[in-house]
Structure formats: structure tokens, C-alpha cells
C-alpha angles and dihedrals in degrees: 000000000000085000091056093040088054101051085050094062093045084056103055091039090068093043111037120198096064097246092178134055114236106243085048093059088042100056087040086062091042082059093059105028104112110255116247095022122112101269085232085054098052101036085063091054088065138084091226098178086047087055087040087060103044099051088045092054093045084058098059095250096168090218095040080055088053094050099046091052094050099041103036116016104043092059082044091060091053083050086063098050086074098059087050120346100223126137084213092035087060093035089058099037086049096051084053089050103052089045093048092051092043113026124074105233122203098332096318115118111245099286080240089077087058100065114103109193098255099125133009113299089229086061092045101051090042094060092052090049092052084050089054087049103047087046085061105046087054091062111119088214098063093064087074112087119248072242101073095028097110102033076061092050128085114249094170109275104181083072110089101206092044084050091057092050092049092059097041108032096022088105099051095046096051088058105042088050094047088042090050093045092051092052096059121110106260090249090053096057092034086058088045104043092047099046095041092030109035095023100232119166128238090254100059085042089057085045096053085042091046084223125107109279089247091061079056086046083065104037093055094038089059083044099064087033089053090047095048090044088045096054094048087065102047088053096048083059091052110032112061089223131139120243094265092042088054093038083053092050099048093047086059093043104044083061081071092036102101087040094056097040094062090056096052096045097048084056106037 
């Protein structure tokens, strides 16, 4: 069909590298042409390259991934913006995004799958990641400071000695945490808030992350080294203990660290 054979070429045109074979773009389109309308007609209705795009980055095509990034989810992110301008506000809401477009969740299909070339893509996914923004700032638990994240959080009072901590070195330890999270790199806490937070498991991570699960396991497992390391240091700089003393104290404290990372997290 010429008129098939030219939207192809448009396509790829606008995405050079050929990521689809031809006969798999076509029967997408064929999914989402309007029944009952001359095929010219309703081929014309659609954003073809848009469609071409989607169904190449739901397939895991490296550069698709790259464009999709750089076309759509990038001016997503300034959209955003307007619902909470924070750099770590847009960081979190984008992550659920991109999950939300490319991994399969609980038996549903990535949402991706789902867009049917009726209006620009960019449209589309920015209208998903507001609806992941707007679900979080409904959260009840964001109203409580990163501040007092971790005073509301349960380190574990029916144990005397962490009890004791939690009075005297409760200060220090909130800041040098904060301090240590903050300090991650945005993948890292990304990786951390949304497999402590939102409970996602090390698969749908390597999904989002298009690498093996094991490679997550040890992200996420440098990433929790580098925070507790990282706090060490900021309460070396703080408690005028000796290195036993403060061995002994973190030992005691990185029992309660998932706990209060999650706290944070879910606040920050």
C-alpha cells in the first residue's frame, strides 16, 4: 500500500536506525486504525512517528529509550514543575513515570502499550506523569517535614539502649542522614525510595533500568553501603566520640536504618 510505504518512511525518517520491522509497525497501526473509515483517511488521523516511537521504546530499542527520554519525558518533567518545583519532587514523579510507561505492573501491560496515536505523545505522557504528581501530593505522609521524618518514624522504642540513642543522638543522626541521603546521586535514591518506599522488587527495577536484576541487587546494595558510610562520617564530624564509641553507635543504629530510610524517603 504506497500510503503505508510512505508513513514508514516518515517514520523512520524521524527516527533513523530502523528499530521496527516493517510488517510489526504495520499491524501495530492496524490496532489502532478506526474501524469503517477509508484506511487513507485514518492513517492520516494518526501521529504515526509518535506510535512508531512508542512501540520501539516498549520494546527495549536502546536508542527508542533515548528518544523518548529526550522528547517526552524531559518537557514532562518542566510540566511538573508546575504541580511542586523540586528538583527531588520531579526526579521521583519521572522515575514513576518511566516505570509506569515501560514496565508491566501486576498483570497490566506497560501503560505505553496503551497509547493509541490520537494526540502527540508528548501530550499523552505528560498527562500520566501529572497524574503521578498529583497522586503524590495527595499523600497524607508528605505533609510531615523531612525534619521530623525520622522523630515520626519507629526506631524501635521498647529497647532500652535504642531508646537512649534515640534521645541523645537522635539530633545528630537525623542530620547526618539527611545530610547523606541528600548527597546520593538521583539514580541511587531513586533505586532506594522506590524499592524500600514503594516496594518494588529488583525485576521491575531491571526492567525500568533496561539491565539484569542482579546488576539492581548491587546498585542498591552500594547504595545503602555509601548512605551508612556517609552518615558515619557526618556524625563523626558532630558527636565528639572515639572510633569504638561511634562503631558501637552505628551498630546499634543501622538495626533502625531501613526503617528510617523509608521515612525519610517517603518525605523527602
Amino acid at each position: 500500500m504506497p500510503v503505508l510505504s510512505a508513513i514508514l518512511e516518515r517514520c523512520e525518517a524521524a527516527w533513523p536506525g530502523g528499530w521496527l520491522p516493517p510488517n510489526t509497525f504495520a499491524a501495530h497501526l492496524g490496532l489502532h486504525t478506526p474501524p469503517g473509515e477509508p484506511p487513507t483517511q485514518a492513517l492520516a488521523a494518526l501521529h504515526c512517528e509518535d506510535l512508531y516511537l512508542a512501540l520501539a521504546a516498549v520494546e527495549g530499542q536502546r536508542a527508542a529509550l533515548d528518544a523518548l527520554e529526550a522528547t517526552v519525558l524531559v518537557p514532562a518533567g518542566r510540566a511538573v514543575r508546575r504541580v511542586e518545583d523540586s528538583g527531588a519532587f520531579v526526579d521521583e514523579v519521572l522515575q514513576l513515570t518511566r516505570l509506569r510507561l515501560l514496565v508491566e505492573e501486576g498483570g497490566r501491560a506497560p501503560r505505553l502499550t496503551e497509547y493509541a496515536g490520537r494526540g502527540p505523545l508528548r501530550r499523552w505522557a505528560e498527562a500520566v506523569a501529572l497524574g503521578v504528581a498529583l497522586s503524590l501530593k495527595r499523600r497524607p505522609e508528605r505533609s510531615t517535614p523531612l525534619d521530623d521524618a525520622l522523630i515520626a518514624a519507629d526506631l524501635g522504642a521498647a529497647d532500652p539502649e535504642l531508646e537512649h540513642i534515640r534521645h541523645r543522638y537522635r539530633p545528630a543522626f537525623r542530620a547526618a542522614f539527611a545530610e547523606a541521603l541528600a548527597g546520593l546521586s538521583p539514580r541511587d535514591r531513586n533505586l532506594l525510595r522506590m524499592g524500600l518506599v514503594q516496594g518494588l522488587g529488583v525485576e521491575s527495577l531491571g526492567a525500568l533500568h533496561q539491565v539484569h536484576a542482579s546488576t539492581v541487587s548491587r546498585w542498591m546494595a552500594k547504595a545503602r553501603e555509601a548512605l551508612l558510610e556517609d552518615t558515619r562520617e557526618g556524625l563523626a564530624r558532630r558527636l565528639a566520640l572515639n572510633t569504638s564509641q561511634l562503631d558501637s553507635l552505628l551498630r546499634v543504629l543501622d538495626g533502625s536504618l531501613e526503617l528510617s530510610l523509608a521515612s525519610l524517603l517517603k518525605k523527602g
